[in-house]
C-alpha positions in Angstrom: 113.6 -87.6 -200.9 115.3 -84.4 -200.2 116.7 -85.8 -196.6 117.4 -89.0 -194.0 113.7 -89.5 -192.6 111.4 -92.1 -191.8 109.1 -93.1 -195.3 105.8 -95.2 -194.8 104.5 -96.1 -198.1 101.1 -98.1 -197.9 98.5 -99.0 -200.4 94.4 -98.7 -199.3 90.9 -99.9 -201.1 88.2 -97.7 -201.2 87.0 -98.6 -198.0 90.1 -97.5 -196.4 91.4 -101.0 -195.7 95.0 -101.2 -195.8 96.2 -103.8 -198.8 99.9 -103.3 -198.3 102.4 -101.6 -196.6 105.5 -100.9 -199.1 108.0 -99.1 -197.0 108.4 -98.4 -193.5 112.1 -98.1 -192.4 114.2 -94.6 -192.6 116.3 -93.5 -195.6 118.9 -91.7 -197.3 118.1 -88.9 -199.8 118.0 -90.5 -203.1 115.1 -91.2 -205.5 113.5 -94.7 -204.5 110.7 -96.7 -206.8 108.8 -99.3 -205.3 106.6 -102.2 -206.4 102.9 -103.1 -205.8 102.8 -106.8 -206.7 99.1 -108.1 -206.6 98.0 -112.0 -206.5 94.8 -112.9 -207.6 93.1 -112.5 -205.1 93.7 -108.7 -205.2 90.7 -107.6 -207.2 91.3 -104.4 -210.4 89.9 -101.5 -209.1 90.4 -98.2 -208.0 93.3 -98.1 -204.9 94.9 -95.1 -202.7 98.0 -94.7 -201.7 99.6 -92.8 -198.9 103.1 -91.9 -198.9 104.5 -90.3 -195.2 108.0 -88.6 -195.4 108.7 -86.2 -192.4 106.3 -83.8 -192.1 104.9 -84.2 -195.8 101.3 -86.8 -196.4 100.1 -87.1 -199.5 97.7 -89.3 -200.7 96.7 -89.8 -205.0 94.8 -92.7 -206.0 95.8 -95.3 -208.6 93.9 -97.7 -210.8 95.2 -101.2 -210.7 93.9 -102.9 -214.3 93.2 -106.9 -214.5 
């Protein structure tokens, strides 16, 4: 995060349902991790992810493994 800005980090199935939303607040340039904890009710499967910062969207898909 190269500057102060708003981040939205949320978590979608393949149906485009959201599952989680991860961050949504503003913050300082730094280099932030966050966590996708699952119960088991949250099936393994194929999951999207779309991270909002300023002007950037980008969206990759991750495999969650049971």
């Amino acid at each position: 995060m190269p500057e102060t800005g708003h981040i939205k980090l949320c978590i979608y199935d393949l149906l485009g349902k959201e599952i989680a939303e991860l961050v949504n607040e503003v913050k300082q340039p730094s280099v932030y991790d966050a966590t996708f904890s699952t119960t088991n009710a949250t099936p393994g499967g194929v999951y999207f992810y779309r991270l909002q910062a300023g002007d950037l969207t980008e969206i990759k898909k991750m495999i969650l493994l049971r």
